[in-house]
DRENDO-1510 file (C-alpha; in Angstrom, 1 decimal, always signed):
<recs>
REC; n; res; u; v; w
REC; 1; UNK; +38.5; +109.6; +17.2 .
REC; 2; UNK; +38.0; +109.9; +21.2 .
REC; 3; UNK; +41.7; +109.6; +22.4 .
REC; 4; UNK; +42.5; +107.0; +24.8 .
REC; 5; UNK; +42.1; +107.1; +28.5 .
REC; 6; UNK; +45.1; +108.5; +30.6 .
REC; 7; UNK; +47.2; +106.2; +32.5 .
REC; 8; UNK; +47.0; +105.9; +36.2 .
REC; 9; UNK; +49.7; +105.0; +38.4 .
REC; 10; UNK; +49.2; +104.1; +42.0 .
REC; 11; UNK; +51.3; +105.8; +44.3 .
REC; 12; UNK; +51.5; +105.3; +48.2 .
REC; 13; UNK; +51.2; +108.6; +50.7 .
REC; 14; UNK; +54.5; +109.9; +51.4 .
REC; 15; UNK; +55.2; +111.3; +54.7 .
REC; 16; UNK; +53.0; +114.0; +55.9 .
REC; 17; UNK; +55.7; +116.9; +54.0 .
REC; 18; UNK; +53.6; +116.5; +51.4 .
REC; 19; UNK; +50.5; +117.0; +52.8 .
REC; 20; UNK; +49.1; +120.3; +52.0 .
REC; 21; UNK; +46.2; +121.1; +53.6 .
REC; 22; UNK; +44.5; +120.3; +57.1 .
REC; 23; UNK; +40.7; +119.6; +57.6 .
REC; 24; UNK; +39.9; +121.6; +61.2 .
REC; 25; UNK; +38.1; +119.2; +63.5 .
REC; 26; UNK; +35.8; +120.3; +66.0 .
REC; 27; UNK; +38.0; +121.7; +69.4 .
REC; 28; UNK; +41.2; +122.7; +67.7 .
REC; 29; UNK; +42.2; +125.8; +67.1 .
REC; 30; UNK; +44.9; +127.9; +64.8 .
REC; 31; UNK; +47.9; +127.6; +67.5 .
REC; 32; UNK; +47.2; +123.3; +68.3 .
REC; 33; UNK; +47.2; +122.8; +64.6 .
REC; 34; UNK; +50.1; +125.1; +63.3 .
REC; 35; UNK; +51.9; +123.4; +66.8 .
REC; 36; UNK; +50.9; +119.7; +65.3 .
REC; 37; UNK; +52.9; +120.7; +62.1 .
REC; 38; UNK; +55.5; +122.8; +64.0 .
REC; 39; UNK; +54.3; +126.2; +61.7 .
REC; 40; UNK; +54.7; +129.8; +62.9 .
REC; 41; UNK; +50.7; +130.5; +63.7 .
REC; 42; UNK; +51.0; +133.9; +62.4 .
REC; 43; UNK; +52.6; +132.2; +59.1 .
REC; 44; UNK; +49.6; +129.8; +59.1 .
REC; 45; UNK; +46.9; +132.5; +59.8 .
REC; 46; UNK; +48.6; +134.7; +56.8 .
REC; 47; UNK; +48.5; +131.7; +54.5 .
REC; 48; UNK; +44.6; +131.7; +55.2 .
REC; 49; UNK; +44.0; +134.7; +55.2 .
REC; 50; UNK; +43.2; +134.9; +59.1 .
REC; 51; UNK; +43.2; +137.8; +61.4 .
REC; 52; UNK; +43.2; +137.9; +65.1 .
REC; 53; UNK; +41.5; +136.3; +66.9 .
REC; 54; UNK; +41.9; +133.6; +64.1 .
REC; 55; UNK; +38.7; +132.3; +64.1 .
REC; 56; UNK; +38.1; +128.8; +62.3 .
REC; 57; UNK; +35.7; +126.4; +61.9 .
REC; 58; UNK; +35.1; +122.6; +61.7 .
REC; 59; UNK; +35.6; +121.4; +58.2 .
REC; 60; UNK; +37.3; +124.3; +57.4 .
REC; 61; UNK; +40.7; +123.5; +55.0 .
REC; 62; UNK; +43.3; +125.0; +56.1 .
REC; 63; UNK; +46.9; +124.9; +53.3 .
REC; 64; UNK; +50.0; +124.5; +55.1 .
REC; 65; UNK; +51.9; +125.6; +52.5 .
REC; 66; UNK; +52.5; +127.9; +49.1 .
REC; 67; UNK; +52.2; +124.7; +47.0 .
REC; 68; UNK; +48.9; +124.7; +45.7 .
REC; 69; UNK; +48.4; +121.4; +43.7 .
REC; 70; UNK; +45.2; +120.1; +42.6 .
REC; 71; UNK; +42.8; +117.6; +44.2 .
REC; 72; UNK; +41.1; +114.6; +42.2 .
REC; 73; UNK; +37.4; +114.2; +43.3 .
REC; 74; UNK; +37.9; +111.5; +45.6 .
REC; 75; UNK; +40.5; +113.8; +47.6 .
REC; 76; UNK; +43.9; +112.1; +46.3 .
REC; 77; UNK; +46.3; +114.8; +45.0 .
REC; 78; UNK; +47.0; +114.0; +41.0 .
REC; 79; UNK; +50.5; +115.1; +39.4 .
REC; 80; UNK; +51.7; +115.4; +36.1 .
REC; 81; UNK; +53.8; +112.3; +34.6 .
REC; 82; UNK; +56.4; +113.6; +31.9 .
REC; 83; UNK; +58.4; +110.6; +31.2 .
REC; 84; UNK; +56.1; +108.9; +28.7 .
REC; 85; UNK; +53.9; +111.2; +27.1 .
REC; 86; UNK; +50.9; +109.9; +25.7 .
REC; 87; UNK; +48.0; +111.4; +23.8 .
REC; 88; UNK; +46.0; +112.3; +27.1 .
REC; 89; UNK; +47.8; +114.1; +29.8 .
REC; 90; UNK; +48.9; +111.1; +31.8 .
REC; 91; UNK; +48.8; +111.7; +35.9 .
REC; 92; UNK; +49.6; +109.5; +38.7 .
REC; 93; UNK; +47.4; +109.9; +41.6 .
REC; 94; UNK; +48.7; +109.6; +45.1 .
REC; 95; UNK; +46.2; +108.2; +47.8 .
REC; 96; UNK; +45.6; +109.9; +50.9 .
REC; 97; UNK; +47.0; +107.3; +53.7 .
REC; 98; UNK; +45.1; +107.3; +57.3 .
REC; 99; UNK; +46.5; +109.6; +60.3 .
REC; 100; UNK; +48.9; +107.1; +62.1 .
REC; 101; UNK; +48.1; +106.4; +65.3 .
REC; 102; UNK; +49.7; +108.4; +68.3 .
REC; 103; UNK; +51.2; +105.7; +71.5 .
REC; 104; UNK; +51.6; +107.6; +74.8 .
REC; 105; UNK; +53.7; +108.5; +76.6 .
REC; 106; UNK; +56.5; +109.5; +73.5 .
REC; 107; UNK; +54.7; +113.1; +72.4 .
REC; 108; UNK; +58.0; +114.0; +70.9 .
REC; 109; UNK; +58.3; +110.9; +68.6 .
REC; 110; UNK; +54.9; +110.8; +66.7 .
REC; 111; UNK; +54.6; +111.4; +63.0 .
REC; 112; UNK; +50.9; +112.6; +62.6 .
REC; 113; UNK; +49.9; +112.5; +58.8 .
REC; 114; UNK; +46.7; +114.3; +58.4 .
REC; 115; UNK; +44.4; +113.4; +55.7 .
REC; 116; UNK; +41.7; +115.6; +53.6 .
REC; 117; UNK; +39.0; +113.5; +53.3 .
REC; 118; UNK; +37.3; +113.7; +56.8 .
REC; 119; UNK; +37.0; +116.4; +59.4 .
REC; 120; UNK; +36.7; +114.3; +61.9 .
REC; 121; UNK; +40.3; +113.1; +62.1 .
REC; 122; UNK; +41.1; +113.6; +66.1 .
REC; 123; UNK; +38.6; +113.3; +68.8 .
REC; 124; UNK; +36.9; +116.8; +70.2 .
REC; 125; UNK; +38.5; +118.3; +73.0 .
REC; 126; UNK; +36.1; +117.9; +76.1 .
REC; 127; UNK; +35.4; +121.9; +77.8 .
REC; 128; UNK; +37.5; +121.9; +80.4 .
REC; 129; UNK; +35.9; +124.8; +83.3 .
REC; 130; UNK; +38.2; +127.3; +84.5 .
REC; 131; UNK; +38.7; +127.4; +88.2 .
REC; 132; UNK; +39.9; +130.3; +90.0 .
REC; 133; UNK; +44.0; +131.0; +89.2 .
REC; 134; UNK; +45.4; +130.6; +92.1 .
REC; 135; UNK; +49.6; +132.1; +93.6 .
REC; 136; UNK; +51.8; +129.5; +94.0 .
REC; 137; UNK; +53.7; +129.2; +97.2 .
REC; 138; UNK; +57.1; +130.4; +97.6 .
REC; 139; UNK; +58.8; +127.4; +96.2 .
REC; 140; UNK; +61.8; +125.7; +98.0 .
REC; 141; UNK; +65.1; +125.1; +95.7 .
REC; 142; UNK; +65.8; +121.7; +96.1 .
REC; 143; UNK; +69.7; +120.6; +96.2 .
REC; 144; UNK; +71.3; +118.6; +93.5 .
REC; 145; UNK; +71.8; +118.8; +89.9 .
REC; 146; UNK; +69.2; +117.1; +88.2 .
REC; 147; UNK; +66.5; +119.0; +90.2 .
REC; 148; UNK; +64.8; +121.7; +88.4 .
REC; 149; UNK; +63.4; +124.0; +90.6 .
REC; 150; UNK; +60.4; +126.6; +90.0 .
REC; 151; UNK; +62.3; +129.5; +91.8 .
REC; 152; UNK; +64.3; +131.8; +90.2 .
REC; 153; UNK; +64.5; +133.1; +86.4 .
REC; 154; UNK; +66.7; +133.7; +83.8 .
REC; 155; UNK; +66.1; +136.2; +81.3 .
REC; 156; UNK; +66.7; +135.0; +77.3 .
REC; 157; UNK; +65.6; +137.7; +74.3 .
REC; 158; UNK; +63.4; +139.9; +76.7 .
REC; 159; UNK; +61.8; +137.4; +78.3 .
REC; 160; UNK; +61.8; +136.0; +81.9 .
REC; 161; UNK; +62.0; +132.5; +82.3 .
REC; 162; UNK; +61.3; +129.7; +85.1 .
REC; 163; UNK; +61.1; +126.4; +85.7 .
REC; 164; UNK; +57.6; +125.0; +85.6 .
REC; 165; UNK; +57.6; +122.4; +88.4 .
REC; 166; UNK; +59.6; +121.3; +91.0 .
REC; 167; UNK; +61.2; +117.7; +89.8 .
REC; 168; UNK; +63.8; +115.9; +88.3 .
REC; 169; UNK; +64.4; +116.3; +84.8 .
REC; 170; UNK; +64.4; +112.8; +83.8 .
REC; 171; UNK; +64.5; +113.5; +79.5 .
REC; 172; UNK; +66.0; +115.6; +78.0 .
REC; 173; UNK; +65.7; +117.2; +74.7 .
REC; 174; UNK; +67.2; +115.7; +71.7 .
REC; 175; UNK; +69.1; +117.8; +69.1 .
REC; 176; UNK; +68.3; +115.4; +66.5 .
REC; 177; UNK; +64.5; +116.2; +67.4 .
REC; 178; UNK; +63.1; +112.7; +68.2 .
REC; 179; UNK; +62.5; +114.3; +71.6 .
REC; 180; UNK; +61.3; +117.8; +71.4 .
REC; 181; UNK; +61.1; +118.6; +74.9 .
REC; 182; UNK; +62.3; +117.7; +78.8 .
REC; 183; UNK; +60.1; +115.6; +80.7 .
REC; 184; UNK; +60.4; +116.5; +84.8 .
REC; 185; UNK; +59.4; +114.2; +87.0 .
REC; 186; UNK; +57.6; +115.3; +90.2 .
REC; 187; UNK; +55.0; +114.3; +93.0 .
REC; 188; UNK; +51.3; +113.9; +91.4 .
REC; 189; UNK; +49.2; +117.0; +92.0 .
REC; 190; UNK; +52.5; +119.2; +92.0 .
REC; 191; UNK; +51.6; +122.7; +91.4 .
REC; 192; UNK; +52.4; +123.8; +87.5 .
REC; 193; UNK; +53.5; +127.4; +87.0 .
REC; 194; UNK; +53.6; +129.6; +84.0 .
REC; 195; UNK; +57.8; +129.5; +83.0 .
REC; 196; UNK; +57.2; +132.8; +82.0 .
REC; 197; UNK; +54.6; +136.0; +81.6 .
REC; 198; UNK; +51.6; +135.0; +78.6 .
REC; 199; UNK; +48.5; +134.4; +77.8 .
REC; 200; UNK; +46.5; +131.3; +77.2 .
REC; 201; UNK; +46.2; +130.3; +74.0 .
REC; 202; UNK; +45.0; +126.5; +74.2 .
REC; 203; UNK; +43.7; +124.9; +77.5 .
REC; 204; UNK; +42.1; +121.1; +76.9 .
REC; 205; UNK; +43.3; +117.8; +75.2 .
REC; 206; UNK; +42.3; +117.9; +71.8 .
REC; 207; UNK; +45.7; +117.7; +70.4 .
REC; 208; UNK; +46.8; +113.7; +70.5 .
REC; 209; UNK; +50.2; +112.8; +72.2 .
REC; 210; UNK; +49.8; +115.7; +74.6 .
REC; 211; UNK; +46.7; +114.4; +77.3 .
REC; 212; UNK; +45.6; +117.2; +79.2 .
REC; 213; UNK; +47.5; +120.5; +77.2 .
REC; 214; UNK; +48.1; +123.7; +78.1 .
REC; 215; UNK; +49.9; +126.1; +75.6 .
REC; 216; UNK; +50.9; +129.9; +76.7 .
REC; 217; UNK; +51.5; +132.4; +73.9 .
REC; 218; UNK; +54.8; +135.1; +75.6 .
REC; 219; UNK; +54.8; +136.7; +72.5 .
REC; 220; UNK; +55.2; +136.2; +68.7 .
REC; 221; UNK; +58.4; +134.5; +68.5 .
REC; 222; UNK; +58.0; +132.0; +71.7 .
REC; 223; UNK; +55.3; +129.7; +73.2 .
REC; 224; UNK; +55.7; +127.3; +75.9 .
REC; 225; UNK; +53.4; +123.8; +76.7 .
REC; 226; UNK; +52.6; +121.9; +79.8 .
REC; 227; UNK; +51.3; +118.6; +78.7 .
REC; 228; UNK; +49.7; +115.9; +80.6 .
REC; 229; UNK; +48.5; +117.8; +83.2 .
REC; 230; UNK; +45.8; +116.1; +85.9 .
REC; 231; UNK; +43.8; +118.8; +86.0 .
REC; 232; UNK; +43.7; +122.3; +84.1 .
REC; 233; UNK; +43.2; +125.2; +86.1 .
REC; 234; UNK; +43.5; +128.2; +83.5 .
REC; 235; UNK; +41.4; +129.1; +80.8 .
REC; 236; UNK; +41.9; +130.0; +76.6 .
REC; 237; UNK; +43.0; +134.1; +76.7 .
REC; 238; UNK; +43.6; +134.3; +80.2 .
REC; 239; UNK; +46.5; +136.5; +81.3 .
REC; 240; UNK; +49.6; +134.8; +82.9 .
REC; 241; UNK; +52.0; +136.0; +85.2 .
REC; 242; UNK; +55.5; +134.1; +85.1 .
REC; 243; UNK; +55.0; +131.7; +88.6 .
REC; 244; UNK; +51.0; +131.6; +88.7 .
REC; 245; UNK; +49.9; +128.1; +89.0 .
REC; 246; UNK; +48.0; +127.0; +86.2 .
REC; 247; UNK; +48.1; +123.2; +86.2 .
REC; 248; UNK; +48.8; +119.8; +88.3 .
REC; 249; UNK; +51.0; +116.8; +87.7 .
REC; 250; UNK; +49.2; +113.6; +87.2 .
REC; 251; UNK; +47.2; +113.3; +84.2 .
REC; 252; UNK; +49.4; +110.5; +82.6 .
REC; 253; UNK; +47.8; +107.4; +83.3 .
REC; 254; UNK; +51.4; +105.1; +82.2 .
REC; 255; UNK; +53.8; +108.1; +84.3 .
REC; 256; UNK; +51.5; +110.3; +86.7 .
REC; 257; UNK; +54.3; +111.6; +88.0 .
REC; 258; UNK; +55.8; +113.4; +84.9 .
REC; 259; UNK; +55.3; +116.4; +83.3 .
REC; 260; UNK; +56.3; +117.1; +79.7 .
REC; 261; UNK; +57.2; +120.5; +78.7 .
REC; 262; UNK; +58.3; +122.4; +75.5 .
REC; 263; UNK; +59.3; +125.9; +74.3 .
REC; 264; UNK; +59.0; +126.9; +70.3 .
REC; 265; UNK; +60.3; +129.5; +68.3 .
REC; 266; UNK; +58.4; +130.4; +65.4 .
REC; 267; UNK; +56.8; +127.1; +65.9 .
REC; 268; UNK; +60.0; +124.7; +66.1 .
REC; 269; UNK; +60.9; +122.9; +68.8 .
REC; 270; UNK; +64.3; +124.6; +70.5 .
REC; 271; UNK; +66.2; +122.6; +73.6 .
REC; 272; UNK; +63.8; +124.2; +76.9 .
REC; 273; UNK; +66.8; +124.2; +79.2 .
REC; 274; UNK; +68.8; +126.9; +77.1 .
REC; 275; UNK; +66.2; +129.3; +78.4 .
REC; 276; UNK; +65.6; +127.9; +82.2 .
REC; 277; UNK; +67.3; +128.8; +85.2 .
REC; 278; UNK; +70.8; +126.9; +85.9 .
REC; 279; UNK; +69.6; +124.2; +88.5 .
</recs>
């Protein structure tokens, strides 16, 4: 006698912890998605199976995590029920939810749940050309203490560290994390500058939340991001001097004057002014 059919039970999407993998869409790369889901990149690339210089593709799956699972044919994840078994392994099949939409200009407070089904989830980042890197001019310390000021360093674990615009720090970061870095408010088409030596990792505005991005890679514990940006004057794998201008302020359409920036370690978010220059 054919047993009967195993109960299904409707579950919705919890929050994106439980996602498990991440469809690559055309224009991202390893260090914009393992920077969506705050991941170490070199803990990301290991758990793919990825060497440098981490080459993916579009539609590629990358897992996020050790927790394999299983996926029904319709891309929902199904799970083992044990509180009433029945004849036929019962399972209860949780539905992949949208990605939520992202609202400019609060980067810091979006929850981004990637789905499986489509590898078209954000749009492609336009090529952005890379224009000649230019020095910046000896910058001027402003007075005042909520001025940061792109002169000077200060050196944290090996590494030298500046301010990356001249401007008032009007955000700060939030220890509880629902602001992951400092917004500094400056003139549009202020000069950007590298905060410290690197290499460019991501230039363009493929990762949503962040306009016009630019991410440097110092080394294999830190990274740093300038985000909104008007216009992007570096390019991916380019070498970086701590100083060297590399963007300008203004690509925010609500706040053209502001400039959001963040430093991670190991791919979480850590308070930016613990490393910057007293100002």
């Amino acid at each position: 006698m054919t047993p009967p059919p195993a109960p299904v039970e409707e579950l919705s999407q919890p929050p994106s912890q439980r996602i498990d993998y991440h469809v690559v869409s055309r224009g991202e790369t390893l260090h914009t998605i393992a920077w969506r889901y705050e991941l170490d990149y070199q803990a990301l690339a290991s758990l793919n199976d990825l060497s440098p210089p981490y080459r993916i593709r579009p539609g590629q799956r990358l897992r996020l995590s050790e927790h394999r699972g299983f996926v029904t044919a319709s891309g929902a994840r199904a799970v083992p029920v044990t509180s009433q078994p029945v004849s036929a392994e019962p399972v209860v099949v949780e539905p992949v939810q949208p990605a939520q939409s992202v609202k400019e200009p609060d980067i810091a407070e979006e929850e981004l749940a990637v789905v499986e089904t489509s590898p078209t989830l954000s749009p492609p980042a336009p090529e952005t050309p890379a224009p000649e890197v230019t020095k910046p001019a000896d910058a001027v310390a402003p007075s005042g203490p909520a001025v940061a000021s792109a002169g000077g360093t200060r050196s944290v674990n090996g590494i030298e560290w500046g301010w990356p615009v001249n401007g008032t720090v009007t955000r700060e970061y939030d220890a509880s994390r629902k602001f992951k870095g400092v917004n500094i408010h400056a003139a549009t088409g202020s000069p950007v500058v590298a905060s410290a030596d690197g290499e460019v990792v991501y230039a363009g505005s493929g990762l949503r939340g962040y306009g016009q991005l630019i991410i440097l890679k110092h080394n294999d514990t830190y990274l740093s991001a300038y985000a909104h940006n008007k216009r992007i004057l570096v390019a991916e794998n380019q070498k970086i001097v701590q100083g060297d201008v590399i963007a300008e302020v203004g690509g925010d359409p609500a706040d053209p004057t502001r400039l959001y920036f963040e430093i991670r370690e190991h791919g979480k978010p850590i308070d930016p002014e613990q490393f910057l220059p007293a100002r």
